[in-house]
N, C-alpha and C positions, 0 to 999 in steps of 0.2 A: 779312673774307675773306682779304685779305693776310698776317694773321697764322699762319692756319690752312694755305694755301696754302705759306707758308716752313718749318711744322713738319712738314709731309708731304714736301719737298726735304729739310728738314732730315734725316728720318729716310731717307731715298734715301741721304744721301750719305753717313751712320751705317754703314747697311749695304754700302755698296759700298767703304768706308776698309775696315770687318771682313772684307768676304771677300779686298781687294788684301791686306791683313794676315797674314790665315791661310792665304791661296792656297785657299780654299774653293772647289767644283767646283759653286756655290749662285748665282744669280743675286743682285748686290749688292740690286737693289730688293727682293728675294723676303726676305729677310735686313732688312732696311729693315721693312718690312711684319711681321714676326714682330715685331720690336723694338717699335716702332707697337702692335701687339695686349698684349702686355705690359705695356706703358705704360697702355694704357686698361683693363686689366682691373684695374691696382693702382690707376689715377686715375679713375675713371668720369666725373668732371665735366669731362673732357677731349673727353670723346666730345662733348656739347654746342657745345662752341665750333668742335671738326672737322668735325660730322654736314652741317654745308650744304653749306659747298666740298667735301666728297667726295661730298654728292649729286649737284652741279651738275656733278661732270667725271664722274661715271657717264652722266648724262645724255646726254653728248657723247662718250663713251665709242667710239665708229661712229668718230669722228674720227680716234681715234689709230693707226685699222688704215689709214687712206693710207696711210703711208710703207713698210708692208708690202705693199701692194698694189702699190704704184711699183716697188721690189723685188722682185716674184714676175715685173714686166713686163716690169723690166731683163734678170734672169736667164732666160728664157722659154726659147731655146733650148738652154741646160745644162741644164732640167730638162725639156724634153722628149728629151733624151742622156741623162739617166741614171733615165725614167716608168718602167720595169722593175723598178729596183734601191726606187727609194721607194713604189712599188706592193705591192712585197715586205714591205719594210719596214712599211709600214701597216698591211697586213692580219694580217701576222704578232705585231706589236704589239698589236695592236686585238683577236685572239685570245686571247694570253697575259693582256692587261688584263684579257678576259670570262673567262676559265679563273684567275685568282689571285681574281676578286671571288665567283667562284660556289665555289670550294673555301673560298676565306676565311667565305663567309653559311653553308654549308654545315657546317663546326668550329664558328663561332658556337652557328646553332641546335641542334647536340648538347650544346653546353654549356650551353646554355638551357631546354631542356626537363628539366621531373623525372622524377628517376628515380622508378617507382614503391616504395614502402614493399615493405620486404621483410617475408613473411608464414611465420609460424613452421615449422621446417621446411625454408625453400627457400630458397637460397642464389641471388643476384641476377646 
């Protein structure tokens, strides 16, 4: 567990040396995590030796949102100062999110569907 546990840090601080590096606007773990995916897709027997300890902290996964919850407590009345501006913000987001996934499904399935056979005569 210890092993598997130091290459999953290991790859954390991979990806956070590359984004301090490139000044990337990327979450250093998120960049960690890609690198991590690459690695196991070229070494699959890697996956093996990682699959428990990243079951065991999925598990426990609830855990690691305390210190954002501590954080939402500390800051409680700044964001109830600025519930308007992030209300905005959310819904407007949460809009755009649903309006780029349904134009996006929506160019998909025109691309997906066949065209019918053109029949002698008639131009398609």
């Amino acid at each position: 567990m210890i092993p598997a546990l130091a290459t999953l840090l290991v790859f954390q601080l991979l990806g956070e040396a590359m984004v301090f590096a490139l000044a990337a606007p990327v979450p250093g773990p998120v960049v960690g995590l890609a690198l991590l995916l690459l690695v196991l897709v070229l070494r699959p027997a890697w996956l093996q030796a990682i699959k428990p300890t990243a079951q065991t902290l999925l598990q426990h996964l609830s855990l690691l949102f305390v210190p954002a919850g501590v954080g939402v407590m500390l800051h409680l009345q700044r964001l109830g100062d600025e519930a308007l501006a992030i209300g905005v913000a959310l819904v407007l987001s949460t809009l755009v999110g649903l309006a780029s996934a349904a134009l996006t499904m929506d160019w998909l399935m025109r691309r997906m569907v066949p065209k019918p056979p053109a029949v002698d005569g008639e131009s398609p």
